[in-house]
C-alpha positions as CSV (number, residue, x, y, z in Angstrom):
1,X,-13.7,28.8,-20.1
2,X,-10.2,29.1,-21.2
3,X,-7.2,29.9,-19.1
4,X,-5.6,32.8,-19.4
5,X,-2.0,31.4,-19.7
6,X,0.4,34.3,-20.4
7,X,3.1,31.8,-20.8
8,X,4.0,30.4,-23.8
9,X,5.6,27.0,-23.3
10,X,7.5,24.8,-25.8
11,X,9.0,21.3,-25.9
12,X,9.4,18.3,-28.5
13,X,6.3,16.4,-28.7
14,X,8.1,13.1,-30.0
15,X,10.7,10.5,-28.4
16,X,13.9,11.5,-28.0
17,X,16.4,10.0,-30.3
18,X,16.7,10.1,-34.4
19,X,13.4,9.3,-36.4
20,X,12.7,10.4,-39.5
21,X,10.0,13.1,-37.9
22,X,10.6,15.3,-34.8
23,X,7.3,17.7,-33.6
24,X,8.5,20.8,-31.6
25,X,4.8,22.2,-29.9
26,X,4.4,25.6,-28.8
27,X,1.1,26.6,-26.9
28,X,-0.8,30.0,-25.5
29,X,-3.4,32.3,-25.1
30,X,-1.2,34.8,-26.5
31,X,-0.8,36.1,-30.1
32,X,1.7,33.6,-32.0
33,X,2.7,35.9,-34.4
34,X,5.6,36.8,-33.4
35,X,6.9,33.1,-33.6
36,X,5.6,32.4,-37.0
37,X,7.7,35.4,-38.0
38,X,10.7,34.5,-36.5
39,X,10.9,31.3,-37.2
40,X,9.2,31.1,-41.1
41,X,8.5,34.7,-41.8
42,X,5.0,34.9,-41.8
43,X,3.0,37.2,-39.9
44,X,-0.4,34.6,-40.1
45,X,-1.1,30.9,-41.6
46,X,-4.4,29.6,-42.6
47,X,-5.3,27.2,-39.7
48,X,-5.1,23.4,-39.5
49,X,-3.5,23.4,-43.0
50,X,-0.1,22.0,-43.2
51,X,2.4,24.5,-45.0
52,X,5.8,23.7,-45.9
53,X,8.7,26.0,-44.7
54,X,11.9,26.7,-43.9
55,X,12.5,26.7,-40.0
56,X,15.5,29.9,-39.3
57,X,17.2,31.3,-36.7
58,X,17.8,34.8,-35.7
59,X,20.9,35.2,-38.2
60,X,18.1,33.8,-41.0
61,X,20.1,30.8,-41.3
62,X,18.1,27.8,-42.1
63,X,17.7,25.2,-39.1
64,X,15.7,22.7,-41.5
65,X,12.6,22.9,-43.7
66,X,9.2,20.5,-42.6
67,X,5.3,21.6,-42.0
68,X,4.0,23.8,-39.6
69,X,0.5,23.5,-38.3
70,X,-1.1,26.4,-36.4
71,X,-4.5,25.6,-34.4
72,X,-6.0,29.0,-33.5
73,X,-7.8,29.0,-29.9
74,X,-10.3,26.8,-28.7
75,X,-10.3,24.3,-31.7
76,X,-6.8,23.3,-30.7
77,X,-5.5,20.2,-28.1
78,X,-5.2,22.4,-25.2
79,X,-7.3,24.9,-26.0
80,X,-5.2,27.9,-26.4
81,X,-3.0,28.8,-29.8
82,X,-0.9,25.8,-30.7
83,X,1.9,25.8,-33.3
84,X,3.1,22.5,-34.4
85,X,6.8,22.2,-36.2
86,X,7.3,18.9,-38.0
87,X,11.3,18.8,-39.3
88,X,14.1,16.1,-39.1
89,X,14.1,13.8,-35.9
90,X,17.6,14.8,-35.2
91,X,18.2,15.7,-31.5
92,X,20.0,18.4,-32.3
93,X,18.0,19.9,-35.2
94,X,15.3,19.6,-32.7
95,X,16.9,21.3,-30.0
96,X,18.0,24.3,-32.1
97,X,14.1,24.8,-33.4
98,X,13.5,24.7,-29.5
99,X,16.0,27.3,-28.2
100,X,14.6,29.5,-30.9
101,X,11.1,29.1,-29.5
102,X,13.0,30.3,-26.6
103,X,14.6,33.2,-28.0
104,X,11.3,34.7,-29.3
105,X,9.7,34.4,-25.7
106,X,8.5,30.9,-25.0
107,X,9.4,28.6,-21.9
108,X,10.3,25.4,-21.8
109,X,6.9,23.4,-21.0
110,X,7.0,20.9,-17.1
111,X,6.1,17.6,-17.5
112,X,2.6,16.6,-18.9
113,X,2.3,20.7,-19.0
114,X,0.3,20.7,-22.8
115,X,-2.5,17.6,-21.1
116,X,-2.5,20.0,-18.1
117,X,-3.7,22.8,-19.8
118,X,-6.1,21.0,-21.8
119,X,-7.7,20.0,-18.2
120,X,-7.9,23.3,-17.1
121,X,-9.5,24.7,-20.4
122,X,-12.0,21.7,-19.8
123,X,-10.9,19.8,-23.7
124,X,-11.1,16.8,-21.6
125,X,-11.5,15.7,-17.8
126,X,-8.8,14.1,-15.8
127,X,-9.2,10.5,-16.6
128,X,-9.1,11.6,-20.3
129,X,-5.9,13.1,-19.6
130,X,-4.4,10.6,-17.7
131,X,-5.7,7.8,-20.2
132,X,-3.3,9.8,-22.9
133,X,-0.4,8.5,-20.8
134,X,-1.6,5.1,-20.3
135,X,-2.0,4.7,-23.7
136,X,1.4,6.2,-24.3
137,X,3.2,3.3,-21.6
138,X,0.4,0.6,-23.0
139,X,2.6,-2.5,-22.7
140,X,-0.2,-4.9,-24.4
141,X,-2.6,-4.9,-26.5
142,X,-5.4,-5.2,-24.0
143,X,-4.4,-2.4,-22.3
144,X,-3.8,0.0,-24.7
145,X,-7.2,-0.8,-26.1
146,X,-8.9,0.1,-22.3
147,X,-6.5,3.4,-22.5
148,X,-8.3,4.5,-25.7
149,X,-11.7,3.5,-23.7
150,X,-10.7,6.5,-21.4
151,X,-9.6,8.6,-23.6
152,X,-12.7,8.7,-25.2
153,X,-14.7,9.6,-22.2
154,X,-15.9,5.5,-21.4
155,X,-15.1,5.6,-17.9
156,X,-15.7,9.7,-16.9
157,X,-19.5,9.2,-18.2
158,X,-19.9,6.0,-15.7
159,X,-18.9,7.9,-13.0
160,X,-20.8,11.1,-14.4
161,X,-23.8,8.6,-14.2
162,X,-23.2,7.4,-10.7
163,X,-22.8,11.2,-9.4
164,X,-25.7,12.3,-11.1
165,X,-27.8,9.4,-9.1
166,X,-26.3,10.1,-5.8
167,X,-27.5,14.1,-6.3
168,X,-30.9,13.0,-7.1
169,X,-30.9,10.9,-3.8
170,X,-29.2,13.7,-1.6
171,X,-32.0,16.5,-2.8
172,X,-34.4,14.0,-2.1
173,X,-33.4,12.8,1.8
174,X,-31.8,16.8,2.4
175,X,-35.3,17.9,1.2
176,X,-36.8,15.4,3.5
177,X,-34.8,16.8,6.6
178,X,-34.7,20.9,5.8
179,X,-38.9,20.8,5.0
180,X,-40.4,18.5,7.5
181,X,-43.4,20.3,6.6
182,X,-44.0,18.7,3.6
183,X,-44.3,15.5,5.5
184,X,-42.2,13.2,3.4
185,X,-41.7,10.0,4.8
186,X,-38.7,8.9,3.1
187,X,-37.9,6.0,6.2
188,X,-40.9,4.1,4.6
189,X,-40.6,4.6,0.9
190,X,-39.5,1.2,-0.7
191,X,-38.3,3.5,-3.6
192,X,-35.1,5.0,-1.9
193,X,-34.1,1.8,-1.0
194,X,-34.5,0.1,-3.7
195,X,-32.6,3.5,-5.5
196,X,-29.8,3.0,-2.8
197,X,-29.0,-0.6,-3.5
198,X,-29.1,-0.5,-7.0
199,X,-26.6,2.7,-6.9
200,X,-24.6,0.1,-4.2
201,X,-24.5,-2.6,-7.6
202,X,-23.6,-0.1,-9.7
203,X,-20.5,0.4,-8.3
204,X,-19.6,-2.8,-7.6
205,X,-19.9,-3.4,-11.2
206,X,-17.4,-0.5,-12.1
207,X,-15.0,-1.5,-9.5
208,X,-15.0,-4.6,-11.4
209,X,-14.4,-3.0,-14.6
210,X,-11.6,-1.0,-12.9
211,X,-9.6,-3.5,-11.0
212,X,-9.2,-5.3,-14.5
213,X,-8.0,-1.7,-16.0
214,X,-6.0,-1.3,-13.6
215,X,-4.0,-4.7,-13.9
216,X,-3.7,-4.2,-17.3
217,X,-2.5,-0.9,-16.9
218,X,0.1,-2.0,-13.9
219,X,0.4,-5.6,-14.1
220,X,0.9,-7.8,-11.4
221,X,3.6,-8.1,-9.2
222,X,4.7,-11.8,-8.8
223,X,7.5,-12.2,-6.1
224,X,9.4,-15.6,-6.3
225,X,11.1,-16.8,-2.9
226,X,12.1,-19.9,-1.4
227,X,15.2,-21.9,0.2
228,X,18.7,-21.7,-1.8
229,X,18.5,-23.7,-4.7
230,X,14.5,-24.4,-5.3
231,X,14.5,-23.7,-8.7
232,X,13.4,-19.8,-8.7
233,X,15.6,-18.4,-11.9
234,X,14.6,-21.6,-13.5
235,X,11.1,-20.5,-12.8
236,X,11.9,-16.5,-13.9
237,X,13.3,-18.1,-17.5
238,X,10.8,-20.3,-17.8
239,X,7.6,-17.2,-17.7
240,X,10.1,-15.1,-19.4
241,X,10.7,-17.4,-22.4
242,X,14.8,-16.4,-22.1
243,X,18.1,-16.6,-19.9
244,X,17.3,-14.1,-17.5
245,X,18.5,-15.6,-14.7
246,X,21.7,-17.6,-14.3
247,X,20.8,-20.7,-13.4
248,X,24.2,-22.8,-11.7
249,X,24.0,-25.6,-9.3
250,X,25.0,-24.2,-6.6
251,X,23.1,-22.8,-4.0
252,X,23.2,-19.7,-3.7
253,X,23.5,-18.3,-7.0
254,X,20.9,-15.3,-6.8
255,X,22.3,-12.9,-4.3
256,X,20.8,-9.8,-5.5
257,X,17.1,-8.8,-6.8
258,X,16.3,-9.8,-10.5
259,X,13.1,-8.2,-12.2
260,X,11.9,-9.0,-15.0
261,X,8.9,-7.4,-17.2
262,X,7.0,-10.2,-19.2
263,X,3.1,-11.4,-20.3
264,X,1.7,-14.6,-19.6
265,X,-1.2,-15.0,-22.0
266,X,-1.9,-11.3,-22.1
267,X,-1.6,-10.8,-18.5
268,X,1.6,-8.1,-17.6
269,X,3.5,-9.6,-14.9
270,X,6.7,-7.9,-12.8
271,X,8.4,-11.6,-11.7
272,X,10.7,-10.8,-8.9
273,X,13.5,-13.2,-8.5
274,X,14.7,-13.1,-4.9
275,X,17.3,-14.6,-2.8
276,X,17.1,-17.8,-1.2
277,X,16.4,-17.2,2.2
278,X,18.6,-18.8,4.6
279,X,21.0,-17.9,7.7
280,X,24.1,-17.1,6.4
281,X,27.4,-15.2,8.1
282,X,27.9,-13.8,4.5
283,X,27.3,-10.2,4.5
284,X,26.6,-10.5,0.9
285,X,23.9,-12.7,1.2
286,X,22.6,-11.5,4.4
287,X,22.0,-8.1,2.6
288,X,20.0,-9.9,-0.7
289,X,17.9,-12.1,2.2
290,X,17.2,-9.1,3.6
291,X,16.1,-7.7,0.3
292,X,14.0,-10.3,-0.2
293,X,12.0,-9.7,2.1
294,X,11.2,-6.2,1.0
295,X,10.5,-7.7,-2.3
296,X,8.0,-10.1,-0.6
297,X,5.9,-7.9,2.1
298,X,5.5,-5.5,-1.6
299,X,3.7,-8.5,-3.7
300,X,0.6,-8.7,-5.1
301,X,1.1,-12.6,-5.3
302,X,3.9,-14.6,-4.0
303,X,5.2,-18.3,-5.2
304,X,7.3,-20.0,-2.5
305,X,9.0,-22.8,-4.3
306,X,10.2,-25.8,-2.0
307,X,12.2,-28.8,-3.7
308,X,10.1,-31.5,-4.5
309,X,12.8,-34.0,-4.6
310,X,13.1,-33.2,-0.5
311,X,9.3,-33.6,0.4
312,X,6.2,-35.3,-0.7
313,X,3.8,-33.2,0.3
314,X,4.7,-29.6,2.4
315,X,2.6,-27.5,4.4
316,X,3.2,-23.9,4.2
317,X,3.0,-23.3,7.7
318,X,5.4,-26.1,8.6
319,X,8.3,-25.8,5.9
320,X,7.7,-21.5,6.0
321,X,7.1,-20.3,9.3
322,X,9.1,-17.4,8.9
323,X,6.1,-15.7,6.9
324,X,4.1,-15.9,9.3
325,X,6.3,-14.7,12.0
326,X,7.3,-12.0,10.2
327,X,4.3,-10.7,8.6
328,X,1.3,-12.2,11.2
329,X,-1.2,-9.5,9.2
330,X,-0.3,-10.2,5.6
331,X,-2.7,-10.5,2.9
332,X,-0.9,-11.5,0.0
333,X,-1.8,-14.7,-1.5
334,X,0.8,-17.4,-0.9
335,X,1.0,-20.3,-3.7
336,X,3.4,-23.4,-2.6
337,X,4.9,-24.3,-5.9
338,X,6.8,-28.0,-6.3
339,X,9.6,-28.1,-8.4
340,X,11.5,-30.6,-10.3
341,X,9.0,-32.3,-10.7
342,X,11.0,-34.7,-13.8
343,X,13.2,-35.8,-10.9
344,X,10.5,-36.6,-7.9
345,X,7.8,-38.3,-10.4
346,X,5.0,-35.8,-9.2
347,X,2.3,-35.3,-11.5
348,X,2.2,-31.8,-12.6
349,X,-0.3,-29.5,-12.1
350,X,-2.7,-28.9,-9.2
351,X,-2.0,-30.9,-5.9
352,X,-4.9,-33.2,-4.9
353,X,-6.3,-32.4,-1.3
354,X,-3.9,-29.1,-1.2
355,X,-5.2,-26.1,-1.3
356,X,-3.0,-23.3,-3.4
357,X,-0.2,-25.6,-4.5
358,X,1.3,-27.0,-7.8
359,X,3.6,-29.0,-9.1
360,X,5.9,-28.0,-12.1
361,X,9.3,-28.5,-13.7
362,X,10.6,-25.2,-14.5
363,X,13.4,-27.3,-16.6
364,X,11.3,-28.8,-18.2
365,X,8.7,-26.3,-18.3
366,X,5.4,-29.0,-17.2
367,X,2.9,-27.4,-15.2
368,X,3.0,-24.2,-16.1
369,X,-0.1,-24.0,-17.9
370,X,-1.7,-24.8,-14.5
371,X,-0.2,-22.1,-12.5
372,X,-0.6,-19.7,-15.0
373,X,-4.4,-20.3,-15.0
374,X,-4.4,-20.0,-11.5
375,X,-2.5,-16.9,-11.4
376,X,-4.8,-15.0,-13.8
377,X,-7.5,-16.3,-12.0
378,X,-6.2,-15.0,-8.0
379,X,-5.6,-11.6,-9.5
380,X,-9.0,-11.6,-11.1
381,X,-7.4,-11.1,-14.8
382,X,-10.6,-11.8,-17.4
383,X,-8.2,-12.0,-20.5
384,X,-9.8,-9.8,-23.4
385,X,-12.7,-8.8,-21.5
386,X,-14.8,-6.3,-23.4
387,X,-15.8,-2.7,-22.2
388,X,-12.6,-2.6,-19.9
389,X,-11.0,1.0,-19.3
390,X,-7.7,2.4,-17.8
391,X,-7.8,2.7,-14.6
392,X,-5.6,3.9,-11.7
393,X,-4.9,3.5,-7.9
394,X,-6.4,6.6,-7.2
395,X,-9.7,5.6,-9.2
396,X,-9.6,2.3,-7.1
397,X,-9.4,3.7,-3.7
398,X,-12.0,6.6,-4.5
399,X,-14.6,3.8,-5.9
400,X,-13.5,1.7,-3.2
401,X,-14.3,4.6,-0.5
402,X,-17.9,5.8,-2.3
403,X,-18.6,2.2,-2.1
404,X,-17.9,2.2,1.9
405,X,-19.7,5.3,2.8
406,X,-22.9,3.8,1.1
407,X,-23.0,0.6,2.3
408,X,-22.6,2.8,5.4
409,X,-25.0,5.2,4.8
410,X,-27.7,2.3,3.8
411,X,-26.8,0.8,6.9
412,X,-27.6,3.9,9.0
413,X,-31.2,4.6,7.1
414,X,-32.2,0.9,7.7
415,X,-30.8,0.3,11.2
416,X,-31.5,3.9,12.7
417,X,-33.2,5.6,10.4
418,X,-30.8,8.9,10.4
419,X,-31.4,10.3,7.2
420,X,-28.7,12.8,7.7
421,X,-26.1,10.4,8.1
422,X,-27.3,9.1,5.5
423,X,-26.9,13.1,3.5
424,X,-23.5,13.2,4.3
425,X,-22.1,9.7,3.2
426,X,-24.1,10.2,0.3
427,X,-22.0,13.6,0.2
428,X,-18.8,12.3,0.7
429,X,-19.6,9.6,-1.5
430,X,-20.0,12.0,-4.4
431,X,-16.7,14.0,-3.7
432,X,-14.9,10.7,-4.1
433,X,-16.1,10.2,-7.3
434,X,-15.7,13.6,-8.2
435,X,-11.9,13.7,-7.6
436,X,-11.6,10.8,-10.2
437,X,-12.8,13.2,-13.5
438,X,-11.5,16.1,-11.7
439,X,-14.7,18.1,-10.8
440,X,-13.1,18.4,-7.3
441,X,-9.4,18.2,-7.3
442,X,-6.9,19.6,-5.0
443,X,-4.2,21.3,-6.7
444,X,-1.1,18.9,-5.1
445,X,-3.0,16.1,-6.9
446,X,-3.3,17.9,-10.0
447,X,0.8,18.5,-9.7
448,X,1.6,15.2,-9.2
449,X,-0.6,13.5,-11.5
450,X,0.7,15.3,-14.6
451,X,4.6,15.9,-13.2
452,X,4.5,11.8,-14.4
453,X,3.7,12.3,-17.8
454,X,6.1,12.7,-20.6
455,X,7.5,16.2,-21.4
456,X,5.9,17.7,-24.5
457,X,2.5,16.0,-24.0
């Protein structure tokens, strides 16, 4: 059913900047007559045809001249009445045609306003929509190629699929418990357990599927740390392929946080270059240790490089104690990276006997292939893996919650046999998977999802 917007909104649908074409999108339920008059005098235009005119303002001078395109209601992107302006990709020729819009009645459109609407008129669910900004910020290949997945309904029907199981299984265990009189024994039928596991494998596999979306949609974030001078904006330039870092003798160099955005063999990686951490009366770099160790309680993965030169073979928990002081209950995966190899005669690559460390030369860039390999493989990155989709955080923690309540509720129907504990994980199960597409969204989620998307789309 379509919303009954009253509101015309308006904004450019294209990057802002100069480019040969600039789009200016208006949509509404209301009549949009009154804009195709005052802007190319015409009181109707045949729809979906593009038409060339001349764009004017309320004195009739001419802003520019390009194509309009009107889409009459449903058949259009949101569903309402959409006008599309193609002129000039000047800001300010853009800008005028906007103001216009305004004049004649329009408002200028919130963030991801146009996608919003198309959710509400049900043109797409809310994976679809949020796919169309995925693939908009897409910063490989890969994952632009798992945004179009979503956008073309891939991952909504999997989880359509899963739902649709775990309603045939709650009429069959609620009908169970609300007629007793029908005497169905679902504690002894092989059939619902079997139906349970297999709904328990099936999304395992789609959390699989989804983790990889959702690194290729994120990336990884790959926190560098060690003592002053171990060789970590060596490291930075060496993923990075540049001089991102200055590298200098002394120790000490780095006092501040240095990101940098790069892929290592498809893979999108946020390296963090840190501080070295050390006690120090400098306030300077007492402030960037200290930022350091933001930067490493908020990794997904973290190297800690030692000098190699200084030590044949380190144990983390001897030569880094201050991790585990610090963070007793952290989970992120700490690698003990070697470095300078070309100066201690290690050989590069995978220590023998030790678990999780590596020896490189980020000078002379040896090794790398190694840890790289291993990285990929610790974040559970599957290269070009086929049938991969966007995904999100959200889709991760609601798969990762339905998964919980029924491995829960299978526990309670084979250890106690309470079927209606079983009914309401089974429940809750299938409103977490209905707030992924959207079937059961609150309407702060719905604000905050679409408030990130660009303006005009």
């Amino acid at each position: 059913m379509i919303q009954n917007n009253k509101d015309v909104i308006v904004a450019v649908a294209t990057a802002p900047g100069r480019g040969g074409v600039g789009v200016v999108r208006l949509s509404g339920s209301a009549d949009l007559s009154p804009y195709l008059t005052g802007l190319v005098g015409r009181q109707t235009m045949e729809p979906r045809l593009a038409t060339y005119c001349r764009f004017r303002d309320a004195q009739g001078e001419v802003i520019d001249e390009g194509i309009a395109l009107y889409f009459p209601s449903p058949g259009s992107f949101t569903g309402e009445n959409v006008l599309e302006l193609q002129g000039h990709g000047g800001t300010v020729v853009l800008n005028r045609l906007v103001l216009r819009c305004v004049e004649l009645g329009a408002r200028l459109a919130r963030p991801g306003e146009f996608s919003e609407r198309a959710f509400l008129n049900d043109k797409m669910d809310l994976t679809q929509a949020e796919a169309i900004a995925d693939l908009i910020d897409a910063s490989s290949y890969e994952a632009a190629r798992s945004a179009v997945r979503s956008m073309q309904g891939e991952f909504s029907v999997l989880v359509n699929q899963l739902v649709e199981k775990m309603i045939r299984l709650r009429i069959y265990v609620e009908a169970a418990i609300d007629f007793p009189e029908e005497e169905i024994d679902f504690l002894a039928d092989e059939r619902l357990r079997k139906n349970l596991h297999d709904l328990a494998f099936d999304l395992q596999a789609i959390l699989v599927r989804a983790r990889q979306g959702s690194i290729l949609r994120d990336g990884m974030t790959l926190v560098l740390a060690g003592r002053p001078n171990a060789g970590k904006s060596s490291l930075l330039n060496a993923l990075a392929g540049s001089d991102a870092a200055i590298v200098t003798p002394v120790a000490g160099t780095t006092r501040d946080v240095l990101r940098e955005r790069i892929l290592l063999d498809g893979l999108p990686l946020n390296v963090v270059d840190t501080a070295g951490l050390r006690e120090s009366d400098n306030p300077i770099e007492q402030e960037g240790v200290r930022r350091a160790w933001v930067e490493i309680e908020n990794a997904d993965v973290i190297l800690f490089l030692v000098d190699a030169t200084e030590t044949d073979s380190p144990d983390l928990l001897s030569i880094w104690p201050e991790y585990f002081t610090r963070l007793p209950e952290a989970r992120q995966p700490v690698t003990l990276v070697l470095n300078k190899i070309d100066r201690s005669g290690h050989t590069a690559g995978a220590v023998s006997g030790r678990v999780n460390t590596f020896a490189i030369s980020a000078k002379e860039r040896t090794g790398l292939a190694a840890l790289s390999a291993y990285l990929q493989k610790t974040i559970g990155y599957q290269g070009q893996a086929e049938g991969v989709f966007s995904a999100r955080r959200r889709h991760l923690d609601a798969l990762i919650k339905a998964q919980s309540l029924v491995a829960t509720g299978i526990a309670q129907l084979e250890d106690a046999g309470a079927g209606e504990l079983l009914a309401e994980d089974l429940r809750q199960a299938q409103a977490q998977l209905s707030e992924i597409t959207g079937q059961f969204t609150s309407d702060d989620l719905l604000g905050r999802i679409f408030s990130s998307f660009c303006i005009g789309k």
